[in-house]
N, C-alpha and C positions, 0 to 999 in steps of 0.2 A: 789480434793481428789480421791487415788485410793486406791482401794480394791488390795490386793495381798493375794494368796491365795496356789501359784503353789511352790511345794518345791524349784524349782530351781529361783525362783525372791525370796523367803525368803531369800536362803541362802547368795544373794547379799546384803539382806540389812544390812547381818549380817557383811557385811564389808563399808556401808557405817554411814554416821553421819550428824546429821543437818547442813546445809549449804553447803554442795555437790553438784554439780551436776551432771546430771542424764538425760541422752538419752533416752526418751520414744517414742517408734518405736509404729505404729497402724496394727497388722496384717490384710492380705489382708483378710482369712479365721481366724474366731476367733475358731472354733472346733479344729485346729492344736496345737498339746498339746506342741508339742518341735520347735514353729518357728523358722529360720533361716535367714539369711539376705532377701532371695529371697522371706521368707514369708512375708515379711512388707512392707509398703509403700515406699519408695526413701524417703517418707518428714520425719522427726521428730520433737519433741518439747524438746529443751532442759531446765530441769525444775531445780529451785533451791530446795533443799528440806526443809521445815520450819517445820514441824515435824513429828515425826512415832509414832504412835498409836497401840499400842498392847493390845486389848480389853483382857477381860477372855474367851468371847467369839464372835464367827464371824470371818473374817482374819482383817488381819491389816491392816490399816488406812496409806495410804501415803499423806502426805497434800507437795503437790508442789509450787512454785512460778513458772509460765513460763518465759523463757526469749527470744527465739527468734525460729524460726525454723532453721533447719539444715536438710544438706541433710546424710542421711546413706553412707558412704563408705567402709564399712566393718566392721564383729565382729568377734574380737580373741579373745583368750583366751580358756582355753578348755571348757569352762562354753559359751562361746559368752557373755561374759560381758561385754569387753573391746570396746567401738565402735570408728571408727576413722568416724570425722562427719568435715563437711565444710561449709561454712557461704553460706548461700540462699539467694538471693536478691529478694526485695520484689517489685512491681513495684507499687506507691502509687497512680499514674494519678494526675489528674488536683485537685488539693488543694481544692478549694471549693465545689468540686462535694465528694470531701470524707469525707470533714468537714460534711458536709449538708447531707448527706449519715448515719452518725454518729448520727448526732444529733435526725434524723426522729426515728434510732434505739433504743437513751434512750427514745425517748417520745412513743416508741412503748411498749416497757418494764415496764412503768409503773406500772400498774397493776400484772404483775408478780415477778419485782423487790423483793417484801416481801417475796418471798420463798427461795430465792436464802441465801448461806452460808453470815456468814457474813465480809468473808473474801473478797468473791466477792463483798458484796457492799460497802466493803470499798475501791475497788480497784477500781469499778467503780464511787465512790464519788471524788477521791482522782483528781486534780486537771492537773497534768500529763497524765492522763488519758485518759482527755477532749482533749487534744491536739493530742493522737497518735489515730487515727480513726480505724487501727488495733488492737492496742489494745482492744477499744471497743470493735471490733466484735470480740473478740478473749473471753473476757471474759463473755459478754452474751451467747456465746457459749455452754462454761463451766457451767452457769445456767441453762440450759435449761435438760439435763437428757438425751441427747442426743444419740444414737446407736451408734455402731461403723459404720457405714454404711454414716449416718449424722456425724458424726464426721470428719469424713474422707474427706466427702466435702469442712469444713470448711476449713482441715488441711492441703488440695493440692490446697486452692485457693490462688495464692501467687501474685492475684492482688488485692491491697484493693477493690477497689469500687467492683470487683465481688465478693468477700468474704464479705461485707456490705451487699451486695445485697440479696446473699444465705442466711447471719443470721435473715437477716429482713423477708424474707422468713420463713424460720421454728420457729423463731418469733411468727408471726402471725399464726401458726401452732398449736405452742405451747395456744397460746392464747386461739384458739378456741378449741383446748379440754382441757382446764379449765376453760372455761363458760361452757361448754357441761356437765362436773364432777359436776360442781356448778347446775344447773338446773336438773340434773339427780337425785341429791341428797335432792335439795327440793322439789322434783316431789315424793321420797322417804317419806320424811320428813310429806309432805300433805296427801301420802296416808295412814302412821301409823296414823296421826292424825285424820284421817276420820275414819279411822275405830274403832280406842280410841272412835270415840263419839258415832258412830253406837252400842260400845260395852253397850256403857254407856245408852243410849235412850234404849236399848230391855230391860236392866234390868232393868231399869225404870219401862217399862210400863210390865214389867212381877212383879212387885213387886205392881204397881196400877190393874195389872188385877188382884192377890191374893187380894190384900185388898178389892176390891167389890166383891170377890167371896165371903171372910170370911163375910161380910157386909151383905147378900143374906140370907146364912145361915140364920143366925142372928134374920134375916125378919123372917122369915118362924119358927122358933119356937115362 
C-alpha cells in the first residue's frame, strides 16, 4: 500500500484503473520533489493495481499487487509517466540453500506476522508462495515499515539467497524493537500502576490519620 500525495502522481492516477500496471521507481534522494529518471534506482517494481482508496481525509491509498522487478529505461511523456522498462533477471542459486533460507524467514516472522495487512498474510499463506523464496522475501518485506533506504536494499538485491539473507536481517531487526516497544510499554504500564497504589495507600493513611486525630479530640472532652 502506497500513500500518494504529490499533485503530479495524483494526476496519473487520474488516468489509471484497477488492474493496471504500474512502474514504481524508488528515488535515490526522497527530499527531490520532481524526480527524474537519473533520480531513481535502475531497479523497479512493476505492480498490479488492486485498488485506489480516496479517504475524506489523508492522501490516497494505492494498494498494489507486485509482479516482478524491472529495470528503468527511460520516462516520456511530458509528465515522465510513460516508462519504457525490461525484464531483470533474477539469479535464484542452489535450490535448497533458498528454500531453506525461506523457510528460517517464515519461522522468523512469526511473531510479527499479526501486524502485517491482511493481504500480506494471505500472500504469504497462499501455497505458491512457499515455493517462490523471492517471493517470500519480497513480501515480508513489504511487512515490515521499511525506509526508503532499507527498501532499497531489498529492491537491488537481484540474488535470492542475498536478498533472504538481508530480510532475515532487518527481520530480526524488526523483531527486536517490538519486544523493546512491548517492554517499554509494560515498564510504562507498572510504573502507572505503582504509582495508582502509592496514590491509593497515602489517602488511605491520610484518611486513618484523620480518623484518630477526630478520635483524640473526642478523648479529651
Amino acid at each position: 500500500t502506497l500513500p500518494v500525495g504529490r499533485a503530479r502522481s495524483l494526476a496519473l492516477l487520474d488516468d489509471l484503473a484497477e488492474g493496471d500496471l504500474l512502474a514504481v521507481g524508488v528515488q535515490r534522494d526522497p527530499q527531490v520533489e520532481d524526480p527524474n529518471l537519473a533520480d531513481l534506482f535502475a531497479i523497479a517494481t512493476l505492480g498490479r493495481i488492486r485498488q485506489l482508496v480516496r479517504p475524506s481525509r489523508g492522501p490516497v491509498q494505492l494498494v498494489l499487487e507486485g509482479q516482478r522487478r524491472v529495470h528503468l529505461e527511460s520516462l516520456t511523456g511530458a509528465q515522465g509517466w510513460q516508462a519504457t522498462v525490461t525484464k531483470v533477471h533474477e539469479r535464484s542459486g542452489a535450490d535448497h540453500e533458498t528454500r531453506a533460507l525461506a523457510e528460517v524467514l517464515l519461522e522468523q516472522i512469526r511473531d510479527l506476522a499479526p501486524s502485517f495487512s491482511d493481504h500480506l498474510r494471505e500472500g504469504l499463506d497462499h501455497p505458491a508462495t512457499r515455493k517462490d523464496p523471492g517471493r517470500v522475501a519480497d513480501l515480508v518485506a513489504g511487512g515490515l515499515g521499511l525506509d526508503a533506504d532499507k527498501e532499497s536494499r531489498v529492491l537491488l538485491a537481484l540474488d535470492i539467497p542475498t536478498r533472504l539473507r538481508v530480510v532475515l536481517d532487518l527481520a530480526a531487526e524488526a523483531q527486536l524493537v517490538a519486544e523493546l516497544k512491548t517492554k517499554l510499554a509494560e515498564e510504562v504500564r507498572d510504573g502507572i500502576g505503582k504509582h495508582q497504589r502509592e496514590a491509593m495507600l497515602r489517602e488511605q493513611l491520610r484518611a486513618i490519620k484523620k480518623e484518630l486525630g477526630e478520635e483524640g479530640d473526642e478523648a479529651q472532652d
